[in-house]
C-alpha positions in Angstrom: -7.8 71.2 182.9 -7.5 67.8 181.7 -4.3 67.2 184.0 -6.3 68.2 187.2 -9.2 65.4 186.0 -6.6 62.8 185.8 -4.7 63.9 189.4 -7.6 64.9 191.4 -9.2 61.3 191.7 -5.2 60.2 192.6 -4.7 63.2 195.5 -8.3 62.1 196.5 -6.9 58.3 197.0 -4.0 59.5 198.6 -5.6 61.8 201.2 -8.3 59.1 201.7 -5.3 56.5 202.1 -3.5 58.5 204.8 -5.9 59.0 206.5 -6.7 55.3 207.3 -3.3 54.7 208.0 -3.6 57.6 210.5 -6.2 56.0 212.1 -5.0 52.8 212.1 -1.6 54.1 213.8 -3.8 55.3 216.3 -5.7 52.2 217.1 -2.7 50.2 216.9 -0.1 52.9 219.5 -2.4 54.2 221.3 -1.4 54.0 224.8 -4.7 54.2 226.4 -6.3 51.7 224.4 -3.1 49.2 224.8 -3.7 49.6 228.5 -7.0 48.9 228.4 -6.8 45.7 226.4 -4.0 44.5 228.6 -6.7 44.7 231.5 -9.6 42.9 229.3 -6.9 40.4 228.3 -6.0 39.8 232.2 -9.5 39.6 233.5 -10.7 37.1 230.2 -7.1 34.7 231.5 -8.5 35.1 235.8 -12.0 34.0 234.5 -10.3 31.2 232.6 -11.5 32.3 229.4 -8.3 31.8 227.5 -5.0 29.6 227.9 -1.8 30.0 229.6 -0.5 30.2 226.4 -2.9 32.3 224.3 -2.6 34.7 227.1 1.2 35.0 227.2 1.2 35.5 223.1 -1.4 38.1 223.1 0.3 39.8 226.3 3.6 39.9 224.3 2.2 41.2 221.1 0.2 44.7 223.5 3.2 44.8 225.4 5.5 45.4 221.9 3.0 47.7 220.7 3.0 49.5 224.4 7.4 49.9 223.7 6.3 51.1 220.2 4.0 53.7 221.3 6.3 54.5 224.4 9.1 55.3 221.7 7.1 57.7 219.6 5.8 59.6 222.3 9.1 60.1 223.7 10.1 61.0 220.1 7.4 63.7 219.9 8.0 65.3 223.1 11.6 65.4 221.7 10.8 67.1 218.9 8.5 69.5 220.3 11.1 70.5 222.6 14.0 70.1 220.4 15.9 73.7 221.0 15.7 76.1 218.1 18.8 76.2 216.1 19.9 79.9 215.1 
């Protein structure tokens, strides 16, 4: 009894804890939101909004998240089709 009052806050925290970084994963590789802020990011730099250089950092940074995401997709569909070994 007393060990399940001292681990269940601790699970909680840890279930609570993946979770965010779940979500977080998500906003940072997804590939439909990358997209989508490399078009905001292009229209803001044709309306002059931003710099040359601004632009080119912040293009850099989506398009390394855009290879990240790229790589664990292809790593899923790997794994998903992986052949069973007998």
């Amino acid at each position: 009894m007393l060990h399940k009052l001292v681990t269940g806050p601790l699970n909680m925290v840890k279930k609570v804890g993946g979770k965010i970084q779940e979500e977080a994963d998500k906003e940072l590789y997804d590939l439909p939101t990358i997209q989508k802020k490399l078009v905001q990011l292009q229209m803001k730099y044709e309306l002059q909004e931003m710099s040359e250089e601004e632009y080119k950092h912040k293009e850099a940074e989506l398009l390394e998240r855009y290879e990240i995401a790229k790589r664990k997709e292809l790593e899923q569909w790997k794994a998903l089709t992986k052949p069973k070994e007998e």
